[in-house]
C-alpha positions in Angstrom: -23.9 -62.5 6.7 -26.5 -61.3 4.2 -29.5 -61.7 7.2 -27.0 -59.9 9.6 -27.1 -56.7 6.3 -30.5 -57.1 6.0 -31.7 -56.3 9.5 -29.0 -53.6 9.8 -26.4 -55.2 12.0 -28.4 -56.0 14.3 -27.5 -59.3 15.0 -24.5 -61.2 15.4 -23.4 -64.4 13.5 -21.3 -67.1 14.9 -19.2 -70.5 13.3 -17.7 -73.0 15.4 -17.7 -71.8 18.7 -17.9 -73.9 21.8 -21.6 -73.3 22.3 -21.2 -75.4 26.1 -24.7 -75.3 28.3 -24.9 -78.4 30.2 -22.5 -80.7 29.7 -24.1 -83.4 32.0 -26.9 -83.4 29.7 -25.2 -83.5 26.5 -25.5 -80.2 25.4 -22.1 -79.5 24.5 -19.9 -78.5 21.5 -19.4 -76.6 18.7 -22.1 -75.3 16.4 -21.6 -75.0 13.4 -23.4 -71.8 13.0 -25.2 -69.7 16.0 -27.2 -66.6 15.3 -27.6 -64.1 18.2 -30.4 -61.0 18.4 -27.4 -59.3 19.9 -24.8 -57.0 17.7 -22.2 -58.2 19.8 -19.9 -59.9 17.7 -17.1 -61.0 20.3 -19.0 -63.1 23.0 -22.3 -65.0 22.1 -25.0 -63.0 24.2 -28.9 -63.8 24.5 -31.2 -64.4 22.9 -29.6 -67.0 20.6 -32.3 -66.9 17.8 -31.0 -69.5 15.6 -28.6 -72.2 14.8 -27.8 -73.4 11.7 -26.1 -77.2 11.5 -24.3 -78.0 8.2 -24.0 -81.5 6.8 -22.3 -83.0 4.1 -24.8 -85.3 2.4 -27.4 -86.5 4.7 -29.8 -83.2 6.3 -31.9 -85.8 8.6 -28.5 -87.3 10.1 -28.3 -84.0 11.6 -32.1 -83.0 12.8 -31.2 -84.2 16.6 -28.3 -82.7 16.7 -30.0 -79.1 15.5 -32.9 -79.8 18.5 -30.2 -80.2 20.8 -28.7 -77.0 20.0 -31.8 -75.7 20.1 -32.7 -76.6 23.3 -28.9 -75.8 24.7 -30.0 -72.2 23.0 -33.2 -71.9 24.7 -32.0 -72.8 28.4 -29.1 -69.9 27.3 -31.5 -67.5 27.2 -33.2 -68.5 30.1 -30.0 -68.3 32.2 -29.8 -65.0 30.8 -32.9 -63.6 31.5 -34.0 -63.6 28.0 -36.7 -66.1 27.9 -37.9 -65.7 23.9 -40.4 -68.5 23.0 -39.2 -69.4 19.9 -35.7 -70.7 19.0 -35.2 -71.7 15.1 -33.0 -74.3 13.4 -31.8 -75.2 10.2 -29.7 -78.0 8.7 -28.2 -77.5 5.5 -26.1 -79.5 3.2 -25.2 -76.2 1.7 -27.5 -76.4 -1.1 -30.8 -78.4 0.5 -32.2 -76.6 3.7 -34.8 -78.1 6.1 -36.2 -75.7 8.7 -37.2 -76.2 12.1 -38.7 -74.3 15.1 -38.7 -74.9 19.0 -41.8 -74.0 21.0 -41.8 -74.6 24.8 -41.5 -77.8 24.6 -42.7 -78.7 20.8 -40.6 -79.1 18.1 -41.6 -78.6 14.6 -39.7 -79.8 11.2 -40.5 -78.9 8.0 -41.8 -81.7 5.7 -40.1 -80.2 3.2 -36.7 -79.3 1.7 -35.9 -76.1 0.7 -33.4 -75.9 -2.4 -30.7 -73.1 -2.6 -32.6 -71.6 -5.9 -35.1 -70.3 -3.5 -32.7 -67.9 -1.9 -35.4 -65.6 -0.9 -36.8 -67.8 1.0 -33.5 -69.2 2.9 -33.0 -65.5 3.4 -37.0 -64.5 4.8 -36.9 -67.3 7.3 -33.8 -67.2 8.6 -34.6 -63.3 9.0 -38.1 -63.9 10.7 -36.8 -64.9 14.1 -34.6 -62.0 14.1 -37.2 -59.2 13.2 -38.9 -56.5 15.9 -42.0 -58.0 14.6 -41.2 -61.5 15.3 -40.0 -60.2 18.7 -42.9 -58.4 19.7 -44.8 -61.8 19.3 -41.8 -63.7 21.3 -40.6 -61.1 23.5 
């Protein structure tokens, strides 16, 4: 909520909805959290920007499960006619975050973990994807 303030509602944020694309290729389910470029708060609209994935204990137990939604969000946009190049990802144990980005057809991790402390941070990247700047380079 505090990315969705800082870029001036803007943006819409989603938990938990049914986040369905192709079910024959297993991208189906809920996310656990879906970030949209659209201020529309009632329907998920493109471009999905980011989605965040939230486990317990274990943040690499949930890095395929973040690329799938990932991918799910890029072929989302597609079918929308939003074809952004650049979908990011994030799984969190609430306190430990561990970034990702998809790219066409590359993903990238993060090598590193990214503790709660760094709030800033958490906060700049998870804003990046969403700002006019970030945009203009991924229209």
């Amino acid at each position: 909520m505090e990315v969705r303030k800082l870029l001036h509602h803007r943006v819409s944020l989603f938990s938990g909805i049914d986040f369905t694309v192709d079910a024959e290729r297993g991208l189906n389910g809920n996310c656990d959290f879906l970030i949209s470029r659209s201020p529309e708060l009632l329907i998920v609209k493109a471009p999905v920007i980011a989605i965040v994935e939230a486990k317990q204990e274990n943040i690499n137990s949930g890095l395929g499960q973040c690329i799938a939604e990932m991918l799910a969000a890029k072929i989302f946009n597609e079918r929308e006619g939003n074809e952004i190049t650049t979908i990011y990802g994030a799984v969190t144990t609430g306190d430990r975050w561990k970034f990702l980005k998809l790219e066409g057809q590359a993903v990238f991790v993060e090598t590193t973990e990214t503790l709660l402390t760094n709030l800033g941070k958490i906060l700049g990247i998870l804003a990046l994807g969403m700002d006019d700047r970030a945009l203009a380079l991924n229209p």
